[in-house]
N, CA, C and O atoms as CSV, one atom per row, in Angstrom:
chain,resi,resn,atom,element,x,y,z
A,1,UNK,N,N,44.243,-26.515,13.789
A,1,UNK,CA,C,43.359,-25.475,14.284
A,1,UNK,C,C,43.028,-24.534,13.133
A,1,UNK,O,O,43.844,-24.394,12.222
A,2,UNK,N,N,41.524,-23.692,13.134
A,2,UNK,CA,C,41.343,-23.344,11.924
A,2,UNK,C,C,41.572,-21.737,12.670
A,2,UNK,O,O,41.735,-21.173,13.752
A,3,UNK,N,N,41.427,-21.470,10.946
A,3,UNK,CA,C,41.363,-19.599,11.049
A,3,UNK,C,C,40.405,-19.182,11.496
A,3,UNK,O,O,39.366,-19.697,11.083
A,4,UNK,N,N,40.304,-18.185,12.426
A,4,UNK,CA,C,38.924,-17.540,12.321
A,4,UNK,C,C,38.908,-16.274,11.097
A,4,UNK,O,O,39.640,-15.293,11.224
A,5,UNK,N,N,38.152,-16.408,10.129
A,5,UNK,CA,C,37.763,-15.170,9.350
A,5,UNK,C,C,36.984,-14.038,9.788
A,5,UNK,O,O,35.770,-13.971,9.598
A,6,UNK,N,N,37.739,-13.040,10.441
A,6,UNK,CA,C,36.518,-11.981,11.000
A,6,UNK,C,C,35.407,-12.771,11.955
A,6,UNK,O,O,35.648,-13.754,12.657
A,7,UNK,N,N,33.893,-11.968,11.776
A,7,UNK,CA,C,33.039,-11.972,12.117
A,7,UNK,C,C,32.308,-12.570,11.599
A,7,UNK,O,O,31.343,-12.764,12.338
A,8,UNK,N,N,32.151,-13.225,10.229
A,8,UNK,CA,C,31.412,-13.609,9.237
A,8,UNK,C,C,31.439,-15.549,9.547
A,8,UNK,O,O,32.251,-16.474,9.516
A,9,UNK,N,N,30.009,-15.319,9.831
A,9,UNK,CA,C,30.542,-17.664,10.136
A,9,UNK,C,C,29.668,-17.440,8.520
A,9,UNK,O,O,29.003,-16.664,7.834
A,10,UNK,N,N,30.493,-19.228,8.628
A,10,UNK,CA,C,29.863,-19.948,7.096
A,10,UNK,C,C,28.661,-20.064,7.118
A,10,UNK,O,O,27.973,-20.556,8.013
A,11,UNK,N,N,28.197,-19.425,5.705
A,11,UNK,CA,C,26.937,-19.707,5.800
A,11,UNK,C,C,25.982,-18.504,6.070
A,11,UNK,O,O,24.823,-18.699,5.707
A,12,UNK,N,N,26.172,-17.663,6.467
A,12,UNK,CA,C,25.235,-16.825,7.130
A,12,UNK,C,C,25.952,-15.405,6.201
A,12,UNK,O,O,27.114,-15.248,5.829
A,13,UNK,N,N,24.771,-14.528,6.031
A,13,UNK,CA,C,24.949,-13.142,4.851
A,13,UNK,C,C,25.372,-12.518,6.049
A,13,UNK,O,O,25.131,-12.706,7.241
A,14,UNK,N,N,26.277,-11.489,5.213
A,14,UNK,CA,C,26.564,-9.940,6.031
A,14,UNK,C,C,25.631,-9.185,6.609
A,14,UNK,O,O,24.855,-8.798,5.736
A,15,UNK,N,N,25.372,-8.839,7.539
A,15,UNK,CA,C,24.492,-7.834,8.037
A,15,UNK,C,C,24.333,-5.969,7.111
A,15,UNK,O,O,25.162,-5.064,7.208
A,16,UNK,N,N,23.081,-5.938,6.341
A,16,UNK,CA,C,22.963,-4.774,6.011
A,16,UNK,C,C,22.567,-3.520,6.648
A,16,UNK,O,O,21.356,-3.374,6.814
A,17,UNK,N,N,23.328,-2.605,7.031
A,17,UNK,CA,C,22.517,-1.336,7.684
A,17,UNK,C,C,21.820,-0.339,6.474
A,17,UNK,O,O,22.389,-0.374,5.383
A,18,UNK,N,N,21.007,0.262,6.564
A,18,UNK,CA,C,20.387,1.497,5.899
A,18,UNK,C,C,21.589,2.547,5.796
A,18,UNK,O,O,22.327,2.979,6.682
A,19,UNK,N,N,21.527,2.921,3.894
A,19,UNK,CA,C,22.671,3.718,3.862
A,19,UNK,C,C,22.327,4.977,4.129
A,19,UNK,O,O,21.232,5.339,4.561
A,20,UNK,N,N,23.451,5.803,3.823
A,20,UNK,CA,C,23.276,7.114,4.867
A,20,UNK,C,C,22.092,7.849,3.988
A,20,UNK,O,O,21.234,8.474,4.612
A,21,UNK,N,N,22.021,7.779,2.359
A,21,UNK,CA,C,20.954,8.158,1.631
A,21,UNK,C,C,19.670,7.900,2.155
A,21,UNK,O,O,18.693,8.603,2.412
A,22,UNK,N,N,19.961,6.596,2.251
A,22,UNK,CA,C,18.125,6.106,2.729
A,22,UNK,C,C,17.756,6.663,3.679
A,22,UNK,O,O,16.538,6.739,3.521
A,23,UNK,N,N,18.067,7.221,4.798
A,23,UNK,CA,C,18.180,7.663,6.374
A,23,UNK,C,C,17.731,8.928,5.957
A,23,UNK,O,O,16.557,9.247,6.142
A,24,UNK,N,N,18.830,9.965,5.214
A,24,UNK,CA,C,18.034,10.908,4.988
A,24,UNK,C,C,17.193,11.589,4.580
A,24,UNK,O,O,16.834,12.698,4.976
A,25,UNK,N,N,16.725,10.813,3.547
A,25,UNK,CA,C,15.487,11.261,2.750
A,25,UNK,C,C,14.130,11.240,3.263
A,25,UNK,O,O,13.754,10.411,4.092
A,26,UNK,N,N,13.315,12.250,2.719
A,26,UNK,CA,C,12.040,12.111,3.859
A,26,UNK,C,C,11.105,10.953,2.754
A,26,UNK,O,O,11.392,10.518,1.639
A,27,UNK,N,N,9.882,10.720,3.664
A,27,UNK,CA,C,9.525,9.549,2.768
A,27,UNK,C,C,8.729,10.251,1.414
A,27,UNK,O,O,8.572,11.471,1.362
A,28,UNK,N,N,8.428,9.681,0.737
A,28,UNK,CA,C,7.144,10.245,-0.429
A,28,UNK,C,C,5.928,10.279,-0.230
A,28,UNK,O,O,5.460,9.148,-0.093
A,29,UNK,N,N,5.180,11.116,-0.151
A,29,UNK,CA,C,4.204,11.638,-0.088
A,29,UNK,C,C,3.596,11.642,-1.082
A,29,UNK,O,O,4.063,12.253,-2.043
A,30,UNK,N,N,2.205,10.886,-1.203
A,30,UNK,CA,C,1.265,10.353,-1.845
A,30,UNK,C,C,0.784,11.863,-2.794
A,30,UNK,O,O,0.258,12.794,-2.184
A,31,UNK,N,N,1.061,11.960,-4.459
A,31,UNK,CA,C,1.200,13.249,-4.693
A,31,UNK,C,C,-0.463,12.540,-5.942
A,31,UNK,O,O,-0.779,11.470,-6.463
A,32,UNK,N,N,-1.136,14.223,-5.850
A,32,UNK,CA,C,-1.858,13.130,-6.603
A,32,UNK,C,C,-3.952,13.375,-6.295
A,32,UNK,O,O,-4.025,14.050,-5.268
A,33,UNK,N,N,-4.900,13.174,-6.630
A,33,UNK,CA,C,-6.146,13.477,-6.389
A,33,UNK,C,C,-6.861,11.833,-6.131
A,33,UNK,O,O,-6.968,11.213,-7.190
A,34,UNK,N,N,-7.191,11.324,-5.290
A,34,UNK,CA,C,-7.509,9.838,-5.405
A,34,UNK,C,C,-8.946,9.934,-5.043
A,34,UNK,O,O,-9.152,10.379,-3.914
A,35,UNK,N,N,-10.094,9.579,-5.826
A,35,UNK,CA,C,-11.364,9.895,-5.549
A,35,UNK,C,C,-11.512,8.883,-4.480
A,35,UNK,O,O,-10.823,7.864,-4.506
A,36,UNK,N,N,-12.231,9.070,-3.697
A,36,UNK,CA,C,-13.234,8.326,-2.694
A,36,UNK,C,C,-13.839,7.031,-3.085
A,36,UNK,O,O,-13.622,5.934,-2.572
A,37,UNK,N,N,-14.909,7.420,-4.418
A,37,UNK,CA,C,-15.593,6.517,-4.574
A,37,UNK,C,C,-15.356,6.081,-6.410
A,37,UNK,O,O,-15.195,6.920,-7.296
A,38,UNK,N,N,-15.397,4.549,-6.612
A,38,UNK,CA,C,-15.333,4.343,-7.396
A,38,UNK,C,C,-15.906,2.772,-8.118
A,38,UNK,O,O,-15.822,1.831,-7.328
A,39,UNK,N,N,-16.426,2.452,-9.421
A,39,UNK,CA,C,-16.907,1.636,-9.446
A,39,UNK,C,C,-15.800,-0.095,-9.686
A,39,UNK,O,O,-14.649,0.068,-10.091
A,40,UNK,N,N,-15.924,-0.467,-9.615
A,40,UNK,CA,C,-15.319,-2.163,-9.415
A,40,UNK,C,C,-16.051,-3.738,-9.448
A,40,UNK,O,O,-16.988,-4.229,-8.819
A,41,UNK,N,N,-15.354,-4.131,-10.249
A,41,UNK,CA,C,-16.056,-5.283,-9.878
A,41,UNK,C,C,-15.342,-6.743,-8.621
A,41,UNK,O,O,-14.193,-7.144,-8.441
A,42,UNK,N,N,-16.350,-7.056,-8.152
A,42,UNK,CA,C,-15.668,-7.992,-6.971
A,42,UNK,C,C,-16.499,-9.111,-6.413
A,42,UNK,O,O,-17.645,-8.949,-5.995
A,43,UNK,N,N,-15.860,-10.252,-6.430
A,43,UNK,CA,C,-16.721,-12.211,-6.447
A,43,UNK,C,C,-18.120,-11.391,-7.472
A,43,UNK,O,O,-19.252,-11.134,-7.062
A,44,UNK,N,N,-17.404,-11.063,-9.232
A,44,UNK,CA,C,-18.743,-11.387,-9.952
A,44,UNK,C,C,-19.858,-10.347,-10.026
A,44,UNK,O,O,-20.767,-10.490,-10.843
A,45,UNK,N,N,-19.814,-9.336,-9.219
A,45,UNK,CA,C,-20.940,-8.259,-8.576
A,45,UNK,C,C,-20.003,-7.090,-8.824
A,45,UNK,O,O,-18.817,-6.931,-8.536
A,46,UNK,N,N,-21.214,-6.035,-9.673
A,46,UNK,CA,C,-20.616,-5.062,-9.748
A,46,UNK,C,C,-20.422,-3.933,-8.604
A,46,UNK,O,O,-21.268,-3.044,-8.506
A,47,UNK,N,N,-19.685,-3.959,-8.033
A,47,UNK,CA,C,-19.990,-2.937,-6.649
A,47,UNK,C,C,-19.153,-1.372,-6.803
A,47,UNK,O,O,-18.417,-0.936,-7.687
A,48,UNK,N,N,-19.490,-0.970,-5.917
A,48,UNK,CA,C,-19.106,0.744,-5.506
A,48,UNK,C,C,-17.718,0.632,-4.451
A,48,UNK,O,O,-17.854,-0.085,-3.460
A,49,UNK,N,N,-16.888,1.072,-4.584
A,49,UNK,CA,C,-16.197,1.297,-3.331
A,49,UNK,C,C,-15.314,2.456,-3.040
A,49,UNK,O,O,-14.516,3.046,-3.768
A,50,UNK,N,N,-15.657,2.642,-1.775
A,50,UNK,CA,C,-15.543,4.036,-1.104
A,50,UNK,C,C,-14.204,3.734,-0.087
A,50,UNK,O,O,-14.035,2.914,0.815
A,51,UNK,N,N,-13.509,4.586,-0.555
A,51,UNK,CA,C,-11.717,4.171,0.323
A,51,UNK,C,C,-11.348,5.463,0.774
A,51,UNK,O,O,-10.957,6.317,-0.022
A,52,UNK,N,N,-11.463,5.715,2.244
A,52,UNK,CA,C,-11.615,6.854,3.016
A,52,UNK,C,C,-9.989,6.815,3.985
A,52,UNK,O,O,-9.597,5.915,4.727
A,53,UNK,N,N,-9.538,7.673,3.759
A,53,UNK,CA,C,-8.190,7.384,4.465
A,53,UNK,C,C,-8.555,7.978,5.971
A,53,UNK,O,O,-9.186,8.984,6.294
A,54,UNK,N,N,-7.834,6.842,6.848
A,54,UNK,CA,C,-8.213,6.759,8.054
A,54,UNK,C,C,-6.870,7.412,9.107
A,54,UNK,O,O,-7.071,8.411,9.799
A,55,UNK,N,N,-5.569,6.715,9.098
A,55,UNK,CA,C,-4.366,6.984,9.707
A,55,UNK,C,C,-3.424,6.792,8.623
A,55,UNK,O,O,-3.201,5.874,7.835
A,56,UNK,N,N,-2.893,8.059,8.848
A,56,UNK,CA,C,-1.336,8.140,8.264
A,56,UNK,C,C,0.011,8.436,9.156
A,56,UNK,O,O,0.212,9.261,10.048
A,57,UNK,N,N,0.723,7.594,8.657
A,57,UNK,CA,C,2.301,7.396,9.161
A,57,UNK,C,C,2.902,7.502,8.363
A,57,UNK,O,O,2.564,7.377,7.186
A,58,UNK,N,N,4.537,7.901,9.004
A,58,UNK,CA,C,5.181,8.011,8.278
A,58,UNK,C,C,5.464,7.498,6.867
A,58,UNK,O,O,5.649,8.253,5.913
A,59,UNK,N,N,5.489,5.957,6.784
A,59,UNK,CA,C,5.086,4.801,6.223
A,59,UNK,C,C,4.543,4.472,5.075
A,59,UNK,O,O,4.873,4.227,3.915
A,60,UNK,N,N,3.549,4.542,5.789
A,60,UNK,CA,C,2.028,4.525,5.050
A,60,UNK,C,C,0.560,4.664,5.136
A,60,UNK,O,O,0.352,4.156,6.238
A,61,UNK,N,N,-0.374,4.960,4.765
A,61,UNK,CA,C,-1.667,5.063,4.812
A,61,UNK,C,C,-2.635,3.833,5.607
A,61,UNK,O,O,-2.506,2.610,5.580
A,62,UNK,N,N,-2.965,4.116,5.839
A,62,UNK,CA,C,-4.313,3.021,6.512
A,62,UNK,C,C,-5.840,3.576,6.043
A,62,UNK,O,O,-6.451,4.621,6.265
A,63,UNK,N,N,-6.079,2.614,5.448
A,63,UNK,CA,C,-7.491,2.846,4.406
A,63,UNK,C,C,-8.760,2.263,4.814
A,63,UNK,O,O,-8.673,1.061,5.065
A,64,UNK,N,N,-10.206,2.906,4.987
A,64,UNK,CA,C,-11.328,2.301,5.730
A,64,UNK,C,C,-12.028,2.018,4.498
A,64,UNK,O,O,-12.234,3.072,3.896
A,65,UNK,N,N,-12.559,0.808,3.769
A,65,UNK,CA,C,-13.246,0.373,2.670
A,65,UNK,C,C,-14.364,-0.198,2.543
A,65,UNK,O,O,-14.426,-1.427,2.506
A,66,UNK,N,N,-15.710,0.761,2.433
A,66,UNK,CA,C,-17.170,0.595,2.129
A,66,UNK,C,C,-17.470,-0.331,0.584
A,66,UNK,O,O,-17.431,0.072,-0.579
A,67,UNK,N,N,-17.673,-1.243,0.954
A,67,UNK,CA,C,-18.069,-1.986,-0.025
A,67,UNK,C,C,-20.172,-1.692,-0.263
A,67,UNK,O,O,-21.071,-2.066,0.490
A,68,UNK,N,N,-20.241,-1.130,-1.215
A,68,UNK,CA,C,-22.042,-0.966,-1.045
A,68,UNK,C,C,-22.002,-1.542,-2.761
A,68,UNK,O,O,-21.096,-1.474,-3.592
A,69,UNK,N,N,-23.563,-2.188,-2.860
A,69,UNK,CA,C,-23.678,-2.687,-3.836
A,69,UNK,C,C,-25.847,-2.445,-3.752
A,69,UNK,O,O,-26.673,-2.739,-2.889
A,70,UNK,N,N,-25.947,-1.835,-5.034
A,70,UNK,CA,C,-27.125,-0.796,-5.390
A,70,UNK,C,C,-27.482,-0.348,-4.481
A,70,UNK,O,O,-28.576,-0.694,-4.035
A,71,UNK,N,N,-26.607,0.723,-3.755
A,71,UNK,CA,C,-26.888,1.326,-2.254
A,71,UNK,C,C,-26.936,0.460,-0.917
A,71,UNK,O,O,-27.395,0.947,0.115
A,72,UNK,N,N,-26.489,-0.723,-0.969
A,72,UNK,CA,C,-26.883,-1.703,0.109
A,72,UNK,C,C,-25.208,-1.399,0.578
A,72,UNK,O,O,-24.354,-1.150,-0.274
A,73,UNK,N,N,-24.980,-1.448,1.676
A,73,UNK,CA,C,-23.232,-1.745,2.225
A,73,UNK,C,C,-22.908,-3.142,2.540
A,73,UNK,O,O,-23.232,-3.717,3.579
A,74,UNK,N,N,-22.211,-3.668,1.511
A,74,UNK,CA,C,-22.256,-5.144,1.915
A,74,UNK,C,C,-20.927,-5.388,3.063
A,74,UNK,O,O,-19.784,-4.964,2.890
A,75,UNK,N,N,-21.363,-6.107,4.147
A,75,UNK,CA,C,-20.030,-6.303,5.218
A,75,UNK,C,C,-19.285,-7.330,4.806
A,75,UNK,O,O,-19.110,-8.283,5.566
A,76,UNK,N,N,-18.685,-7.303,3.446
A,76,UNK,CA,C,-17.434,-8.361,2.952
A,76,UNK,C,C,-16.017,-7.806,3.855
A,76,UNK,O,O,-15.883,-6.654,4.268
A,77,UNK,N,N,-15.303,-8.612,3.988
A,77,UNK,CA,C,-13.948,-8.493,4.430
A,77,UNK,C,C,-13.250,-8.672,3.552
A,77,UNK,O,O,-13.089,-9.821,3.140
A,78,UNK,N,N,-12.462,-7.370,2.849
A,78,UNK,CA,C,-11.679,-7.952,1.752
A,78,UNK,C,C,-10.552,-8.914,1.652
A,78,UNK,O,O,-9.771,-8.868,2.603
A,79,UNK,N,N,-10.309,-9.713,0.784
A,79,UNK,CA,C,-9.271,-10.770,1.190
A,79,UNK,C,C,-8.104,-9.771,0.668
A,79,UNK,O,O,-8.244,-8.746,0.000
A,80,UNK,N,N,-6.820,-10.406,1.202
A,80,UNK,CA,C,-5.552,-9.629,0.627
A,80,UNK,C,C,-5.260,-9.533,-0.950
A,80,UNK,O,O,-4.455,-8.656,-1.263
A,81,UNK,N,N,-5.894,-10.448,-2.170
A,81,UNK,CA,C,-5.944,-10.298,-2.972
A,81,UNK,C,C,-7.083,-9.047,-3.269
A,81,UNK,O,O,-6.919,-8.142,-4.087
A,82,UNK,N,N,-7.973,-9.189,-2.612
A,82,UNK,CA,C,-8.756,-8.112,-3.330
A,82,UNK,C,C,-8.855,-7.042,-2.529
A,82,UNK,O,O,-9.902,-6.395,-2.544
A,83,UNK,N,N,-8.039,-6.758,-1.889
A,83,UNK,CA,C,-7.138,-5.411,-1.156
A,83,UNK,C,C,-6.204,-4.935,-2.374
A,83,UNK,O,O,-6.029,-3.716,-2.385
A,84,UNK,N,N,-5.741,-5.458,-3.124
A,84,UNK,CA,C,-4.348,-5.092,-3.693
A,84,UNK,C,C,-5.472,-4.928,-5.413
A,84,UNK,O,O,-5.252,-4.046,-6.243
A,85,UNK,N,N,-6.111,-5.535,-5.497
A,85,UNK,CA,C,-6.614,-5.301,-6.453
A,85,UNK,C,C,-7.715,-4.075,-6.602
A,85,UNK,O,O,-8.161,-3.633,-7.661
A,86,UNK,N,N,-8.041,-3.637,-5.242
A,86,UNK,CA,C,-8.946,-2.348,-4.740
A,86,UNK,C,C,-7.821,-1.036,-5.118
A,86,UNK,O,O,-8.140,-0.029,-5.750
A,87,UNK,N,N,-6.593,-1.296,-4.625
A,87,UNK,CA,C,-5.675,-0.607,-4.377
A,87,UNK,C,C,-5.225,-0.035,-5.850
A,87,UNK,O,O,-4.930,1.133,-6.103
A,88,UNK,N,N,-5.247,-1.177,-6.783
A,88,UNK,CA,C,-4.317,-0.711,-8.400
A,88,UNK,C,C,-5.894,-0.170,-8.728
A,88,UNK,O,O,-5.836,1.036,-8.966
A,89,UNK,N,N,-7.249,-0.670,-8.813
A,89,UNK,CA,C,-8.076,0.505,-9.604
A,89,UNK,C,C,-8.205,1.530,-8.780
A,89,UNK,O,O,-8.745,2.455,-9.388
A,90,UNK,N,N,-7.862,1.923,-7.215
A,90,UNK,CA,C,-7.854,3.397,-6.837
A,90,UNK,C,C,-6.740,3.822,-7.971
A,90,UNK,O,O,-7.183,4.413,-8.956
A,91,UNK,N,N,-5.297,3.560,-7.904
A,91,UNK,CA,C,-4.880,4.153,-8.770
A,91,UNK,C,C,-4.658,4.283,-10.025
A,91,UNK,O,O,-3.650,4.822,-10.480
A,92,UNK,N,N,-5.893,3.638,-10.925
A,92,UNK,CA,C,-5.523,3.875,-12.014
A,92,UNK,C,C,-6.517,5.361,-12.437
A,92,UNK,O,O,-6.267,6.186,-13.316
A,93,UNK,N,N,-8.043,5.325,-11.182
A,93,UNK,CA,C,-8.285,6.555,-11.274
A,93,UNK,C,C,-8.114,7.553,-10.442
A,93,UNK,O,O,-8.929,8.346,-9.971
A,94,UNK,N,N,-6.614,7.408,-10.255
A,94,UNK,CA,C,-5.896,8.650,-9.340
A,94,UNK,C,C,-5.313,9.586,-10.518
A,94,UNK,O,O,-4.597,9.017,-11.342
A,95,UNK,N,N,-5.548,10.953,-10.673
A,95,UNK,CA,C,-4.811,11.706,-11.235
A,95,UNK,C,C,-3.692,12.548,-10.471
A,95,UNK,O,O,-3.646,13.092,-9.367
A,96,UNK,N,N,-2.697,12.398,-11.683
A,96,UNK,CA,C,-1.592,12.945,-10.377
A,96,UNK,C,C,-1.566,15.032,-10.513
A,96,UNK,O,O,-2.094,15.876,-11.237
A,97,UNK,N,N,-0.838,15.019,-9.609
A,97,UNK,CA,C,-0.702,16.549,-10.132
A,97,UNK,C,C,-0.173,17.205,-10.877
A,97,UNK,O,O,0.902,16.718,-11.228
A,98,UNK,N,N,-0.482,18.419,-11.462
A,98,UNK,CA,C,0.273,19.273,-12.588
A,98,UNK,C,C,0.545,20.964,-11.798
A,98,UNK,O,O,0.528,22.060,-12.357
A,99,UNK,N,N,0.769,20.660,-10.439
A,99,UNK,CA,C,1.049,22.087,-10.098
A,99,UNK,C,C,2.265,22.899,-10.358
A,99,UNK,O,O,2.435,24.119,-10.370
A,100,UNK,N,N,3.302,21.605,-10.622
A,100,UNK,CA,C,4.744,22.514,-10.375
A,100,UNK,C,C,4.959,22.190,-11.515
A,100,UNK,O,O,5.994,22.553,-12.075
């Protein structure tokens, strides 16, 4: 007859809880000036895009994204690559703050 070891079967990881640090800290808050509109290129075409924050959570942001191209609004759906790639040139022309 075998041992039982604790709670732990073979094979399977320990269960992690959130340490007491993580729990208490409030989240980070987007610190910082992020323009609206900015130029990009996307499939080849130089376009405009306008990233209007819509809902915020605790979390994170939820972003509404006007794609217009020489004033026209084109109805592209961004793919998840070019979500994330919308996302790093918002911030590369995000300036952060110098208040404190």
């Amino acid at each position: 007859m075998g041992v039982k070891a604790g709670r732990h079967l073979e094979g399977s990881k320990p269960g992690r809880s959130k340490s007491r640090a993580a729990k208490g800290q409030p989240r980070a808050a987007f610190i910082g000036t992020r323009p609206r509109k900015f130029p990009m290129t996307l499939r080849g075409l130089q376009v405009e895009v306008e990233v209007v924050p819509v809902v915020s959570t605790t979390t994170h942001v939820n972003f509404e994204v006007t794609i217009t191209c020489q004033g026209k609004v084109l109805n592209w759906v961004p793919t998840r690559a070019e979500r994330a790639q919308i996302g790093r040139v918002a911030g590369m022309y995000t300036e952060p703050e110098r208040t404190h």
